[in-house]
C-alpha positions as CSV (number, residue, x, y, z in Angstrom):
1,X,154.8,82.1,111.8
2,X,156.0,78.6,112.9
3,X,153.6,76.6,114.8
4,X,155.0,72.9,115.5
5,X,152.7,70.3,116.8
6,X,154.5,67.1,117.2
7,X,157.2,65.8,120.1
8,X,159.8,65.1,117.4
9,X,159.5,68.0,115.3
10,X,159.0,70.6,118.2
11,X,162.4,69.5,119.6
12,X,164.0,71.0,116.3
13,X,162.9,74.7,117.7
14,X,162.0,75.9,114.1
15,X,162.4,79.6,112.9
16,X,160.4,81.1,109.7
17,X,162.8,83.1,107.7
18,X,160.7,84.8,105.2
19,X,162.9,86.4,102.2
20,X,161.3,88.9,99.8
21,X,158.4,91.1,100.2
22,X,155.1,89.6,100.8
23,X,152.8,89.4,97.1
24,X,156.0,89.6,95.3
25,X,157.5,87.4,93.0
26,X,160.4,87.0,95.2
27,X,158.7,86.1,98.3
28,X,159.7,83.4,100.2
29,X,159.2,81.1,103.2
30,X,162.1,79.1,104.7
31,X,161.5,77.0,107.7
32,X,165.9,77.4,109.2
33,X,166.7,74.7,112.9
34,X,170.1,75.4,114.5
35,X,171.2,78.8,113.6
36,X,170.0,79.2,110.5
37,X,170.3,75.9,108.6
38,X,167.2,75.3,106.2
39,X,164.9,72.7,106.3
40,X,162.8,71.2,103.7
41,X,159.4,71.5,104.4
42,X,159.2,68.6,101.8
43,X,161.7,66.2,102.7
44,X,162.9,67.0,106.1
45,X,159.4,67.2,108.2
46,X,158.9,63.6,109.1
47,X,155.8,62.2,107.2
48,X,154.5,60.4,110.8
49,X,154.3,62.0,114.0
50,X,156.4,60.2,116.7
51,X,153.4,60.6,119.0
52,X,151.1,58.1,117.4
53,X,151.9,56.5,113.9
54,X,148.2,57.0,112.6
55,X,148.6,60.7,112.9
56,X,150.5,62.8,109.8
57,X,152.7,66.1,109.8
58,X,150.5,68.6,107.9
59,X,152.9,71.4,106.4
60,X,150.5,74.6,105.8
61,X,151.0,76.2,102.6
62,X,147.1,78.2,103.0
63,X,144.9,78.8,105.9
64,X,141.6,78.8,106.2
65,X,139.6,82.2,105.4
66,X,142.2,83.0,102.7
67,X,142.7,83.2,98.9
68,X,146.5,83.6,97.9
69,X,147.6,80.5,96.5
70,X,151.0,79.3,98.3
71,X,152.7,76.4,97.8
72,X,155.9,74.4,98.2
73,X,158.7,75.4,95.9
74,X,159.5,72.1,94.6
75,X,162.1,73.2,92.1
76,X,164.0,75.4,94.5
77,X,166.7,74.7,96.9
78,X,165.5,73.7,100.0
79,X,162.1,74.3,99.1
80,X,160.4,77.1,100.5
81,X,156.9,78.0,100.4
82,X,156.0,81.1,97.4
83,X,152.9,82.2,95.9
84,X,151.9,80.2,92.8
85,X,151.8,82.0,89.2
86,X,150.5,81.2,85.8
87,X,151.8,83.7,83.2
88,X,153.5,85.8,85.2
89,X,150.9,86.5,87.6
90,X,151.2,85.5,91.2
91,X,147.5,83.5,91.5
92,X,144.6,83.6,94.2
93,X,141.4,81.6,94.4
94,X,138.8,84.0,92.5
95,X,135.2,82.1,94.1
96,X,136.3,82.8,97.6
97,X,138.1,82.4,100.8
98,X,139.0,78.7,101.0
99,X,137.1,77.2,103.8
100,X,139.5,74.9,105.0
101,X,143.6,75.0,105.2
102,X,145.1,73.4,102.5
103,X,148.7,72.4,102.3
104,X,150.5,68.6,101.9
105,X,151.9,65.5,104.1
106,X,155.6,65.9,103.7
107,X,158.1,63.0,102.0
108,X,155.4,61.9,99.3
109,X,155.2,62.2,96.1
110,X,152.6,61.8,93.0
111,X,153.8,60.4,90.4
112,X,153.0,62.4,87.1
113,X,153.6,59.4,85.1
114,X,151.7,56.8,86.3
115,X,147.9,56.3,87.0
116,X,146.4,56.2,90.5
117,X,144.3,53.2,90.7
118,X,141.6,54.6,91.8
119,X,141.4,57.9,89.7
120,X,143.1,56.7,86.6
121,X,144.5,60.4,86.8
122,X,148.2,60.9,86.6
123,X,149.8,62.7,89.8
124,X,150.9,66.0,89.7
125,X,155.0,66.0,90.6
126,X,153.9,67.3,93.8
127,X,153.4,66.3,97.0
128,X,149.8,64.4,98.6
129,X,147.4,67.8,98.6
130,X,145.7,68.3,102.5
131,X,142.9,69.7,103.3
132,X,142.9,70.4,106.8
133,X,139.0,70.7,107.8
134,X,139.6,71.9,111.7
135,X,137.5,75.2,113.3
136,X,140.9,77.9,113.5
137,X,142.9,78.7,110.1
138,X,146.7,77.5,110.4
139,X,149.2,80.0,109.8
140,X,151.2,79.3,106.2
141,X,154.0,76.8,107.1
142,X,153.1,75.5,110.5
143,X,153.4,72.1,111.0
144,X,150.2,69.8,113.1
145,X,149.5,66.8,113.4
146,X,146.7,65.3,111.3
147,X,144.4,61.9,111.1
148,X,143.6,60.5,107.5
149,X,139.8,60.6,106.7
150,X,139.6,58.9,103.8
C-alpha cells in the first residue's frame, strides 16, 4: 500500500498497517518505520522533498478513478487515514469517480479562523488540499513528490 517517492522519506522503509475492516467505521490506515512505531502522515512526512526544494511530499488520502472519501484523522493519535462521515454515514463522491488523486502536503495547516487573502474564506482546520493531476491513480497513503501549479 506504501509507495515512497523521495530519497529522505524512502530511507524510512515505511509499512501500511491498516486496522479495521475496509468500509467500516473502524477502518484505519497507519503509516509504522522501525518495527512498528507510527508516523504521522501529517506531521512527520517532511513538507519538501530533500531532492529538490521546489518539489512537495503528497500524502494520498484518494486515488484517481475512485469515490470513497478518505482522509487524514486529524483528531486521532497519530493520525491515520479513515473514511470521512457526516451523520453517521461513512461518505463517497455521489457525481462520479474523482478524476484526479486528491490528498494534502503534510505539516500545513489552514487556519479556520482567519481569512485567506485571496479567498476571504476561512480555512478548514485541515491540512493544504492536493489534487494530484498525473496519468496513474496513487494508492491511498503513498507518499510522491509533487511540483506547485499554482
Amino acid at each position: 500500500l506504501v509507495e515512497v517517492g523521495t530519497q529522505s522519506v524512502q530511507s524510512w522503509d515505511f509499512k501500511a498497517e491498516v486496522v479495521g475492516e475496509l468500509d467500516t467505521h473502524e477502518w484505519r490506515l497507519f503509516l509504522t518505520k522501525n518495527e512498528g512505531v507510527k508516523v504521522s502522515l501529517w506531521h512527520d512526512i517532511p513538507l519538501f522533498t530533500s531532492r529538490n526544494p521546489i518539489l512537495c511530499n503528497f500524502v494520498c488520502e484518494i486515488p484517481k478513478f475512485s469515490r470513497k472519501k478518505y482522509e487524514i484523522a486529524t483528531k486521532e493519535p497519530g493520525n491515520p487515514i479513515k473514511q470521512d462521515e457526516k451523520k453517521g454515514v461513512l461518505r463517497e463522491f455521489k457525481r462520479g469517480d474523482l478524476q484526479f488523486n486528491y490528498g494534502c502536503l503534510p505539516r500545513t495547516w489552514e487556519d479556520p479562523n482567519t481569512p485567506h487573502p485571496d479567498t476571504g474564506f476561512n480555512g478548514d482546520d485541515d491540512p493544504i488540499d492536493v489534487c494530484e493531476i498525473g496519468l496513474k491513480p496513487i494508492t491511498t497513503g503513498s507518499i510522491r513528490p509533487v511540483k506547485v501549479l499554482g
